[in-house]
C-alpha positions in Angstrom: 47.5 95.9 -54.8 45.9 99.7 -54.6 42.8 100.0 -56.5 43.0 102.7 -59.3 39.8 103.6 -57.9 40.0 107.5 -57.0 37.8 107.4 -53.9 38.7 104.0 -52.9 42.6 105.2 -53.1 41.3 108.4 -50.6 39.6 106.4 -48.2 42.8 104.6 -47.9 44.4 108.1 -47.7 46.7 107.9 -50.2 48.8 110.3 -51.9 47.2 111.3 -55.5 47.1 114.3 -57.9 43.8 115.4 -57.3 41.0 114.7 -54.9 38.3 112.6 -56.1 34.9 114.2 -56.5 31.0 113.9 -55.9 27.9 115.0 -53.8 25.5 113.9 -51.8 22.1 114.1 -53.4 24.0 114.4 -56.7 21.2 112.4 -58.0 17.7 113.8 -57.6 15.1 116.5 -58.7 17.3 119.4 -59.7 18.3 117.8 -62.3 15.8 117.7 -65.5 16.4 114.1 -66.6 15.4 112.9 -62.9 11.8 114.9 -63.6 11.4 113.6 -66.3 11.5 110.2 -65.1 9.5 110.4 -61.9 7.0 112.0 -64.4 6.8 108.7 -66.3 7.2 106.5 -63.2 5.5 108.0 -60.4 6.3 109.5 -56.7 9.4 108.7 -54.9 8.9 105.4 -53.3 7.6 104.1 -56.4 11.3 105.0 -58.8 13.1 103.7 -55.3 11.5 100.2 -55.7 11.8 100.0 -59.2 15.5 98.9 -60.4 15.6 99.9 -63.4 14.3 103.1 -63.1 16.7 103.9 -59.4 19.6 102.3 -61.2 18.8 105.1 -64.3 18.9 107.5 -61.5 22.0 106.3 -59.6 23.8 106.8 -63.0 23.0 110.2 -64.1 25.1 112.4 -62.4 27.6 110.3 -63.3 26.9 111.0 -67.3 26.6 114.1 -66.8 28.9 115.3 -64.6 31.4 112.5 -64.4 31.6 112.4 -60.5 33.6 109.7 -59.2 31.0 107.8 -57.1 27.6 106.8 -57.6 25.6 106.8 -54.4 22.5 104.5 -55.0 19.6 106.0 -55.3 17.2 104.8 -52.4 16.5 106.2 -48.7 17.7 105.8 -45.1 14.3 104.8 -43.8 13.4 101.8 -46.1 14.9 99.4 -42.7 11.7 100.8 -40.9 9.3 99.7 -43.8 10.5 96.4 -43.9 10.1 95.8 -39.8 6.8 96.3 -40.5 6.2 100.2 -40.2 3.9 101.9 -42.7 6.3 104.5 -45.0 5.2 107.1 -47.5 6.5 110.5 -48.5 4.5 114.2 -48.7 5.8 117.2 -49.2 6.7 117.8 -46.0 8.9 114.2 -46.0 8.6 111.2 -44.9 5.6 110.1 -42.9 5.2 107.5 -40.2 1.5 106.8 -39.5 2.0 104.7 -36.8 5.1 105.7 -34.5 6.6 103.6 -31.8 5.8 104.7 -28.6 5.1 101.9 -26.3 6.8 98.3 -25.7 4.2 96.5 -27.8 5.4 98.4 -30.6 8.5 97.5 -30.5 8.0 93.9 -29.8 6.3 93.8 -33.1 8.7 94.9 -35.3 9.2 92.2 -37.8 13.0 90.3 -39.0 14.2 91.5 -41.7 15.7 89.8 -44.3 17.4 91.9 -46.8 17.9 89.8 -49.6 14.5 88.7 -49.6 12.9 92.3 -47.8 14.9 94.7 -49.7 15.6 92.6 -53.2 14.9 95.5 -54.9 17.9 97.2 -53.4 20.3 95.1 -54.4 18.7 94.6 -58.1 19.3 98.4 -58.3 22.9 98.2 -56.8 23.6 95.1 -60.1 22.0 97.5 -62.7 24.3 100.4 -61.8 27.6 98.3 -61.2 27.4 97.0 -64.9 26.9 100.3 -66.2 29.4 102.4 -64.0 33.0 103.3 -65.6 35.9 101.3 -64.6 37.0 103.9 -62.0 33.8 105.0 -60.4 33.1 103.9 -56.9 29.5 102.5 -56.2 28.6 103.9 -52.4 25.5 102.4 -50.8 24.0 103.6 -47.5 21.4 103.2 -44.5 20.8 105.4 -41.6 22.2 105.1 -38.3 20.5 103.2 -35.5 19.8 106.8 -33.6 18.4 108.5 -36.7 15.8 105.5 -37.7 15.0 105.7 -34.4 14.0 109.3 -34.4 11.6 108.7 -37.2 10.4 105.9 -35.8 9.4 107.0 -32.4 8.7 111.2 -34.1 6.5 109.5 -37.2 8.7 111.7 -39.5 10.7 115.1 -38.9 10.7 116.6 -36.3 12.3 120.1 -34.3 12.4 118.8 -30.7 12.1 115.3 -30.5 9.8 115.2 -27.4 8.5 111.6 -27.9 12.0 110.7 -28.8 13.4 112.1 -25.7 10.5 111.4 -23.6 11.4 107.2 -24.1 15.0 107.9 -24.3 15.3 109.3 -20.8 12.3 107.5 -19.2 12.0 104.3 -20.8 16.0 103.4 -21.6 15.3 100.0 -21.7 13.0 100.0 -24.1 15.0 102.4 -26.4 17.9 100.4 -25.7 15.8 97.5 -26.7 14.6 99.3 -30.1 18.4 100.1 -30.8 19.3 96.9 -30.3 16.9 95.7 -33.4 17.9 98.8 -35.3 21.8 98.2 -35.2 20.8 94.7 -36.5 18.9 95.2 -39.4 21.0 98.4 -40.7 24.5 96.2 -40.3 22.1 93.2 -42.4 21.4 95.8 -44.8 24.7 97.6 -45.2 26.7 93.8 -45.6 23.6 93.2 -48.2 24.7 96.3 -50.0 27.9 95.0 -50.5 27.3 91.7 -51.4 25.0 93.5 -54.1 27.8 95.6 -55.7 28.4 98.2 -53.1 32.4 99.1 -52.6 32.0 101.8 -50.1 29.0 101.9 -46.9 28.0 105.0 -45.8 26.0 105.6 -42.6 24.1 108.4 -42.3 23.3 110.1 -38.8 20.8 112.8 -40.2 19.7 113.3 -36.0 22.9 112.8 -34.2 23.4 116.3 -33.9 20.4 117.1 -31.6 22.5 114.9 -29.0 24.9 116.7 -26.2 28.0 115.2 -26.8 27.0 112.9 -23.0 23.5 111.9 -24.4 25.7 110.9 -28.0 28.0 108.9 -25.6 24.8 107.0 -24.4 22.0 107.1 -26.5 24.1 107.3 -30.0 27.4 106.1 -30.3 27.3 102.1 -28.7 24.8 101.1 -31.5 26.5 103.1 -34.3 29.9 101.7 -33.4 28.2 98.1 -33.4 27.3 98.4 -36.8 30.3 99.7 -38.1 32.3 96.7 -36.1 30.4 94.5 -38.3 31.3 95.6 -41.4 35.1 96.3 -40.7 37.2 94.8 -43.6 34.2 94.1 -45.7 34.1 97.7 -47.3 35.4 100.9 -46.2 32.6 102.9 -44.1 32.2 106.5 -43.9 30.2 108.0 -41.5 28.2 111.1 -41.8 26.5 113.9 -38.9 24.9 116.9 -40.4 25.6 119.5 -38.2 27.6 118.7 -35.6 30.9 120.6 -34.7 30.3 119.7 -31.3 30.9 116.2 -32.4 33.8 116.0 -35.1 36.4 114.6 -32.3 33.7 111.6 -31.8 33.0 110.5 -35.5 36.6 110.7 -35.9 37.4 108.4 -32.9 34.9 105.8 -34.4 37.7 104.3 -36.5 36.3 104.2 -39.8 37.8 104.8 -43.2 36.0 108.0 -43.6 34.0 111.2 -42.0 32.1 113.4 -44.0 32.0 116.7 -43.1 29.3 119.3 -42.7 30.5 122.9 -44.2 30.0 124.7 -40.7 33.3 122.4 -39.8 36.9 124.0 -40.5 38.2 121.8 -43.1 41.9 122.4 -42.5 41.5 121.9 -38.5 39.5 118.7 -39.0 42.7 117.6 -40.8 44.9 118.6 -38.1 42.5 117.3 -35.5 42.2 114.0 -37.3 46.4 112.9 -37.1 46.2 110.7 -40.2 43.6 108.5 -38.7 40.9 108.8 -41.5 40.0 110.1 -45.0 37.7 113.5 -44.5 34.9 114.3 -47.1 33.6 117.4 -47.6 32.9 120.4 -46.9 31.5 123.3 -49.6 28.2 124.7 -48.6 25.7 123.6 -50.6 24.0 126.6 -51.0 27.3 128.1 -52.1 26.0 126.4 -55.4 23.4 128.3 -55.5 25.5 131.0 -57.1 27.3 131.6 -60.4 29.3 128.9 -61.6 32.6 131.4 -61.8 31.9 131.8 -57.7 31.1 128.3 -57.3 34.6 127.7 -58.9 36.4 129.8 -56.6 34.8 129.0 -53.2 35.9 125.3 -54.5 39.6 126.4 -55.6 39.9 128.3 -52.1 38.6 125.1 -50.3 41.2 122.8 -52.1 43.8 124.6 -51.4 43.8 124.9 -47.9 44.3 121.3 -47.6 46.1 120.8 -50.8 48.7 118.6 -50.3 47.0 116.4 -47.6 46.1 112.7 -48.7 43.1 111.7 -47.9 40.4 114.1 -48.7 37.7 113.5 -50.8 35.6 116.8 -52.6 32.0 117.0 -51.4 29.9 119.7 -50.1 28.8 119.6 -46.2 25.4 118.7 -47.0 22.9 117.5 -49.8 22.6 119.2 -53.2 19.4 122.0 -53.1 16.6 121.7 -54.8 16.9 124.9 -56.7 20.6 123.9 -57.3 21.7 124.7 -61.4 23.5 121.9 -62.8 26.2 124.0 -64.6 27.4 124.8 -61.1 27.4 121.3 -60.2 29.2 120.8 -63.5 32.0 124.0 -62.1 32.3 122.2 -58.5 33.3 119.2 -60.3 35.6 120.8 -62.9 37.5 122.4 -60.7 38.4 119.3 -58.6 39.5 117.7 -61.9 41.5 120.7 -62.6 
Protein backbone atom coordinates (compact mmCIF):
# COMPACT_ATOMS: atom_id res chain seq x y z
CA UNK A 1 0.00 0.00 0.00
CA UNK A 2 1.42 3.77 -0.97
CA UNK A 3 2.10 5.88 1.95
CA UNK A 4 -0.04 9.12 1.97
CA UNK A 5 3.18 10.51 2.88
CA UNK A 6 3.96 13.47 0.27
CA UNK A 7 7.74 12.95 0.12
CA UNK A 8 7.70 9.37 0.74
CA UNK A 9 5.10 9.07 -2.43
CA UNK A 10 7.98 11.36 -4.49
CA UNK A 11 10.79 9.34 -3.65
CA UNK A 12 8.81 6.57 -5.11
CA UNK A 13 8.12 8.90 -8.01
CA UNK A 14 4.69 8.86 -8.10
CA UNK A 15 2.25 10.83 -9.78
CA UNK A 16 0.67 13.61 -7.31
CA UNK A 17 -0.91 17.06 -7.44
CA UNK A 18 1.70 19.00 -6.17
CA UNK A 19 5.29 18.50 -5.26
CA UNK A 20 6.07 18.12 -1.69
CA UNK A 21 8.05 20.77 0.01
CA UNK A 22 11.06 21.71 2.41
CA UNK A 23 14.79 22.93 2.76
CA UNK A 24 17.79 22.13 3.88
CA UNK A 25 18.80 24.06 6.89
CA UNK A 26 15.07 24.91 7.24
CA UNK A 27 15.81 24.65 10.85
CA UNK A 28 18.53 26.94 12.24
CA UNK A 29 19.50 30.61 13.21
CA UNK A 30 17.49 32.64 10.76
CA UNK A 31 14.79 31.96 12.35
CA UNK A 32 14.02 33.89 15.83
CA UNK A 33 12.60 31.05 17.79
CA UNK A 34 15.92 28.96 17.12
CA UNK A 35 17.86 32.22 18.87
CA UNK A 36 16.03 32.28 21.23
CA UNK A 37 16.72 28.82 22.33
CA UNK A 38 20.44 28.58 21.79
CA UNK A 39 20.27 31.70 24.00
CA UNK A 40 18.80 29.66 26.87
CA UNK A 41 20.71 26.52 25.99
CA UNK A 42 23.99 27.31 24.91
CA UNK A 43 26.42 26.92 21.60
CA UNK A 44 25.64 24.44 18.96
CA UNK A 45 27.02 21.24 20.11
CA UNK A 46 25.49 21.73 23.35
CA UNK A 47 21.32 22.07 21.71
CA UNK A 48 22.64 19.01 19.25
CA UNK A 49 23.19 16.73 22.28
CA UNK A 50 20.33 17.82 24.08
CA UNK A 51 16.99 15.94 22.88
CA UNK A 52 14.66 17.93 23.86
CA UNK A 53 15.96 21.05 22.92
CA UNK A 54 17.22 19.49 19.00
CA UNK A 55 13.92 17.74 18.83
CA UNK A 56 12.22 21.62 19.61
CA UNK A 57 14.39 22.55 16.78
CA UNK A 58 13.73 19.80 14.34
CA UNK A 59 10.03 20.77 14.64
CA UNK A 60 9.94 24.45 14.07
CA UNK A 61 9.94 24.91 10.70
CA UNK A 62 7.54 22.55 10.53
CA UNK A 63 4.97 24.91 12.82
CA UNK A 64 5.75 27.53 11.18
CA UNK A 65 5.93 26.87 7.78
CA UNK A 66 4.35 23.57 7.44
CA UNK A 67 7.07 21.95 5.25
CA UNK A 68 6.64 18.42 4.66
CA UNK A 69 9.81 16.95 6.17
CA UNK A 70 11.62 17.49 9.24
CA UNK A 71 15.29 16.99 8.82
CA UNK A 72 16.74 16.31 12.42
CA UNK A 73 18.49 18.73 13.71
CA UNK A 74 22.20 17.44 14.35
CA UNK A 75 25.58 17.53 12.13
CA UNK A 76 27.40 15.44 9.58
CA UNK A 77 30.64 15.28 11.65
CA UNK A 78 29.27 13.86 14.99
CA UNK A 79 30.68 9.99 13.44
CA UNK A 80 34.24 11.60 13.86
CA UNK A 81 33.52 12.68 17.60
CA UNK A 82 32.48 9.41 18.56
CA UNK A 83 35.83 7.52 16.89
CA UNK A 84 37.51 9.37 19.28
CA UNK A 85 38.37 12.80 17.53
CA UNK A 86 38.07 16.04 19.51
CA UNK A 87 34.93 18.22 17.79
CA UNK A 88 33.93 21.82 18.60
CA UNK A 89 32.56 24.69 16.48
CA UNK A 90 33.87 28.59 16.05
CA UNK A 91 32.87 30.89 13.95
CA UNK A 92 34.70 29.92 11.29
CA UNK A 93 33.01 25.98 11.63
CA UNK A 94 33.94 23.18 12.79
CA UNK A 95 37.27 22.55 14.25
CA UNK A 96 39.42 19.40 14.46
CA UNK A 97 42.32 19.88 16.92
CA UNK A 98 43.87 16.91 16.12
CA UNK A 99 43.67 15.78 12.38
CA UNK A 100 44.62 12.47 10.91
CA UNK A 101 47.58 12.47 9.22
CA UNK A 102 49.61 9.50 9.81
CA UNK A 103 48.72 5.59 10.19
CA UNK A 104 48.76 5.75 14.06
CA UNK A 105 46.03 7.93 13.79
CA UNK A 106 44.02 6.08 12.04
CA UNK A 107 44.60 2.93 13.87
CA UNK A 108 43.21 4.66 16.87
CA UNK A 109 40.07 5.56 15.81
CA UNK A 110 37.67 3.97 18.27
CA UNK A 111 34.22 1.43 17.36
CA UNK A 112 31.43 3.06 17.40
CA UNK A 113 28.43 2.07 18.64
CA UNK A 114 25.53 4.21 17.84
CA UNK A 115 22.97 3.27 20.08
CA UNK A 116 25.17 3.57 22.86
CA UNK A 117 27.76 6.54 21.14
CA UNK A 118 25.16 8.66 19.64
CA UNK A 119 21.97 7.83 22.11
CA UNK A 120 21.24 11.23 22.04
CA UNK A 121 20.58 11.05 18.38
CA UNK A 122 18.09 8.78 18.39
CA UNK A 123 16.34 10.36 21.69
CA UNK A 124 16.04 13.42 19.46
CA UNK A 125 14.76 11.40 16.31
CA UNK A 126 11.67 9.75 19.28
CA UNK A 127 10.87 13.39 20.46
CA UNK A 128 10.16 14.68 16.99
CA UNK A 129 8.34 11.50 15.53
CA UNK A 130 5.65 11.84 18.32
CA UNK A 131 5.20 15.36 17.62
CA UNK A 132 5.32 15.42 13.77
CA UNK A 133 1.79 15.55 11.72
CA UNK A 134 0.58 12.43 10.28
CA UNK A 135 1.90 13.31 6.79
CA UNK A 136 5.33 14.82 7.54
CA UNK A 137 8.35 12.80 6.68
CA UNK A 138 11.11 12.60 9.39
CA UNK A 139 14.65 12.61 7.24
CA UNK A 140 17.86 11.85 9.19
CA UNK A 141 21.37 12.22 7.86
CA UNK A 142 25.32 11.61 8.15
CA UNK A 143 28.01 12.66 5.88
CA UNK A 144 29.54 10.62 3.27
CA UNK A 145 32.69 8.59 3.81
CA UNK A 146 34.74 11.20 1.49
CA UNK A 147 33.47 14.30 3.25
CA UNK A 148 34.29 13.04 7.04
CA UNK A 149 37.27 12.25 5.59
CA UNK A 150 38.14 15.62 4.45
CA UNK A 151 37.57 17.09 7.91
CA UNK A 152 39.26 14.55 9.36
CA UNK A 153 42.53 14.59 7.66
CA UNK A 154 41.97 19.08 6.91
CA UNK A 155 40.98 19.58 10.85
CA UNK A 156 37.90 21.52 9.62
CA UNK A 157 37.26 23.45 6.12
CA UNK A 158 39.27 23.82 3.95
CA UNK A 159 39.92 25.53 0.00
CA UNK A 160 42.51 23.00 -1.35
CA UNK A 161 42.63 20.03 0.63
CA UNK A 162 46.51 19.55 0.45
CA UNK A 163 46.81 17.16 3.44
CA UNK A 164 43.71 15.50 2.10
CA UNK A 165 45.27 15.01 -1.28
CA UNK A 166 48.64 14.65 -0.07
CA UNK A 167 47.47 11.01 1.76
CA UNK A 168 44.95 10.34 -0.94
CA UNK A 169 47.53 10.16 -3.75
CA UNK A 170 50.58 9.05 -1.71
CA UNK A 171 49.35 7.04 1.02
CA UNK A 172 46.12 5.14 -0.77
CA UNK A 173 46.29 2.51 1.45
CA UNK A 174 46.00 4.24 4.36
CA UNK A 175 43.08 6.46 3.04
CA UNK A 176 41.62 3.38 1.71
CA UNK A 177 42.04 2.01 5.15
CA UNK A 178 40.35 5.25 6.86
CA UNK A 179 37.38 4.93 4.32
CA UNK A 180 37.04 1.71 5.09
CA UNK A 181 36.21 2.62 8.97
CA UNK A 182 34.29 5.64 7.74
CA UNK A 183 31.76 3.76 5.40
CA UNK A 184 31.20 1.57 8.53
CA UNK A 185 30.34 3.78 11.12
CA UNK A 186 28.18 6.24 8.76
CA UNK A 187 26.05 2.92 7.38
CA UNK A 188 25.84 1.99 11.66
CA UNK A 189 24.66 5.42 12.04
CA UNK A 190 22.31 5.96 9.20
CA UNK A 191 20.48 2.15 9.96
CA UNK A 192 20.43 3.70 13.75
CA UNK A 193 18.58 6.58 12.39
CA UNK A 194 16.11 4.52 11.25
CA UNK A 195 15.59 2.27 13.77
CA UNK A 196 15.16 5.61 15.86
CA UNK A 197 12.24 7.06 13.80
CA UNK A 198 13.91 8.08 10.65
CA UNK A 199 11.77 7.21 7.24
CA UNK A 200 14.13 8.78 4.80
CA UNK A 201 18.43 8.73 4.97
CA UNK A 202 20.09 11.34 3.52
CA UNK A 203 23.89 11.39 2.78
CA UNK A 204 25.53 14.32 2.46
CA UNK A 205 28.77 14.74 0.24
CA UNK A 206 29.53 18.39 1.27
CA UNK A 207 33.49 17.70 -0.49
CA UNK A 208 32.71 15.51 -3.36
CA UNK A 209 32.75 18.14 -5.64
CA UNK A 210 36.52 19.04 -5.28
CA UNK A 211 37.02 15.49 -6.99
CA UNK A 212 37.60 15.14 -10.99
CA UNK A 213 35.04 12.93 -11.97
CA UNK A 214 38.40 9.95 -12.18
CA UNK A 215 39.60 10.80 -8.55
CA UNK A 216 35.43 10.56 -7.65
CA UNK A 217 35.56 7.07 -9.39
CA UNK A 218 38.44 6.15 -7.01
CA UNK A 219 38.74 8.01 -3.97
CA UNK A 220 34.75 8.73 -3.57
CA UNK A 221 32.25 6.75 -5.01
CA UNK A 222 33.29 2.70 -3.83
CA UNK A 223 32.71 3.77 -0.11
CA UNK A 224 29.65 5.98 -0.72
CA UNK A 225 28.03 3.18 -2.81
CA UNK A 226 28.96 0.69 0.20
CA UNK A 227 27.02 2.53 2.49
CA UNK A 228 24.07 3.07 0.54
CA UNK A 229 24.15 -0.90 -0.38
CA UNK A 230 23.56 -1.35 3.23
CA UNK A 231 20.73 0.45 3.72
CA UNK A 232 18.77 -0.53 0.41
CA UNK A 233 15.11 -1.47 1.37
CA UNK A 234 15.54 -0.23 4.88
CA UNK A 235 14.57 3.53 3.97
CA UNK A 236 14.71 5.36 0.93
CA UNK A 237 18.24 7.27 0.57
CA UNK A 238 18.86 10.40 -1.10
CA UNK A 239 22.08 11.54 -1.88
CA UNK A 240 23.39 15.00 -1.92
CA UNK A 241 26.83 16.89 -3.74
CA UNK A 242 26.92 20.62 -3.39
CA UNK A 243 28.24 21.79 -6.41
CA UNK A 244 28.85 19.37 -8.71
CA UNK A 245 27.54 19.55 -12.44
CA UNK A 246 30.37 17.74 -13.40
CA UNK A 247 29.00 14.93 -11.42
CA UNK A 248 25.01 14.64 -11.81
CA UNK A 249 25.33 11.50 -14.34
CA UNK A 250 27.34 9.76 -11.23
CA UNK A 251 24.96 10.44 -8.26
CA UNK A 252 22.27 9.48 -10.50
CA UNK A 253 23.89 6.14 -11.48
CA UNK A 254 24.26 5.33 -7.65
CA UNK A 255 20.68 3.82 -7.67
CA UNK A 256 19.17 5.49 -4.93
CA UNK A 257 15.66 6.74 -4.41
CA UNK A 258 16.68 10.24 -4.58
CA UNK A 259 19.44 13.08 -5.77
CA UNK A 260 19.31 16.41 -4.47
CA UNK A 261 20.20 18.94 -6.62
CA UNK A 262 22.45 21.90 -6.39
CA UNK A 263 20.76 25.18 -8.23
CA UNK A 264 23.78 25.57 -10.69
CA UNK A 265 22.23 22.08 -12.19
CA UNK A 266 19.41 22.51 -15.03
CA UNK A 267 16.43 21.16 -13.39
CA UNK A 268 14.56 20.12 -16.44
CA UNK A 269 17.80 18.32 -18.16
CA UNK A 270 18.48 16.47 -14.85
CA UNK A 271 14.95 15.05 -15.46
CA UNK A 272 15.61 14.18 -18.91
CA UNK A 273 19.09 12.94 -18.02
CA UNK A 274 17.75 10.84 -15.24
CA UNK A 275 15.07 8.36 -17.58
CA UNK A 276 12.72 7.67 -14.58
CA UNK A 277 15.40 6.21 -12.57
CA UNK A 278 15.17 8.41 -9.41
CA UNK A 279 13.21 11.19 -7.59
CA UNK A 280 15.31 14.69 -8.02
CA UNK A 281 15.17 17.37 -5.10
CA UNK A 282 15.81 20.68 -5.60
CA UNK A 283 16.95 23.26 -7.07
CA UNK A 284 16.06 27.18 -6.16
CA UNK A 285 19.05 29.14 -5.20
CA UNK A 286 19.11 29.86 -1.89
CA UNK A 287 20.16 33.24 -2.07
CA UNK A 288 17.21 33.71 -4.42
CA UNK A 289 15.47 33.97 -0.85
CA UNK A 290 17.22 36.59 -0.09
CA UNK A 291 14.78 38.73 -1.96
CA UNK A 292 11.15 39.87 -1.76
CA UNK A 293 8.76 37.26 -1.03
CA UNK A 294 6.63 38.30 -4.45
CA UNK A 295 10.19 37.44 -6.35
CA UNK A 296 10.79 34.51 -4.22
CA UNK A 297 7.25 33.36 -5.41
CA UNK A 298 8.00 33.68 -8.98
CA UNK A 299 11.53 32.28 -9.33
CA UNK A 300 9.58 29.15 -7.45
CA UNK A 301 6.44 29.28 -9.91
CA UNK A 302 8.99 29.50 -12.97
CA UNK A 303 10.96 26.50 -11.46
CA UNK A 304 7.77 24.30 -10.99
CA UNK A 305 6.73 24.60 -14.08
CA UNK A 306 9.39 23.59 -16.06
CA UNK A 307 9.05 20.17 -14.80
CA UNK A 308 5.44 20.37 -13.94
CA UNK A 309 3.96 17.36 -14.82
CA UNK A 310 7.04 15.03 -14.02
CA UNK A 311 6.49 12.64 -10.99
CA UNK A 312 9.08 12.56 -8.89
CA UNK A 313 10.34 15.85 -7.90
CA UNK A 314 10.49 17.13 -4.59
CA UNK A 315 10.78 21.29 -3.91
CA UNK A 316 14.04 22.30 -2.27
CA UNK A 317 16.56 24.86 -2.95
CA UNK A 318 20.22 23.76 -4.30
CA UNK A 319 21.72 24.47 -1.12
CA UNK A 320 21.20 25.34 2.73
CA UNK A 321 18.93 28.15 3.85
CA UNK A 322 21.26 31.68 4.53
CA UNK A 323 21.76 33.09 7.42
CA UNK A 324 20.32 36.40 6.62
CA UNK A 325 17.39 34.42 4.98
CA UNK A 326 13.71 36.30 6.05
CA UNK A 327 11.28 33.80 7.03
CA UNK A 328 8.31 35.27 5.16
CA UNK A 329 10.19 34.29 2.03
CA UNK A 330 10.69 30.92 3.34
CA UNK A 331 6.93 31.09 4.20
CA UNK A 332 6.35 32.29 -0.11
CA UNK A 333 8.80 29.28 -1.31
CA UNK A 334 6.58 27.06 0.51
CA UNK A 335 3.22 28.66 -0.40
CA UNK A 336 3.75 28.46 -3.69
CA UNK A 337 4.49 24.73 -3.87
CA UNK A 338 1.16 24.20 -1.96
CA UNK A 339 -0.43 26.32 -4.45
Amino acid sequence: MSSKKPLLRALAREALDRPPVWLMRQAGRYLPEYRALRAEVGGFLDMVRDPAAAAEITLQPVRRFGVDAAIVFSDILLPLEAMGMELRFDERGPVLPDPLREARDVEALAPVDPARDLAYVGETLELVKTALPGDTTLIGFCGAPFTLACYAIEGGTSRQFLELRHLMYRESELFGELMDRLARVVADHLRFQVASGAEVVMLFDTWAASLTKEDYARFAEPWTRRVLAELAGVAPRVVFVGGAAHLVEEQLALGVEGVALDHRVDLEQAFLLAGGRTALQGNLDPAVLLATPAEVARRTRALLERVRGRPGHVLGLGHGVLKSTDPDCVAAFVEEARK
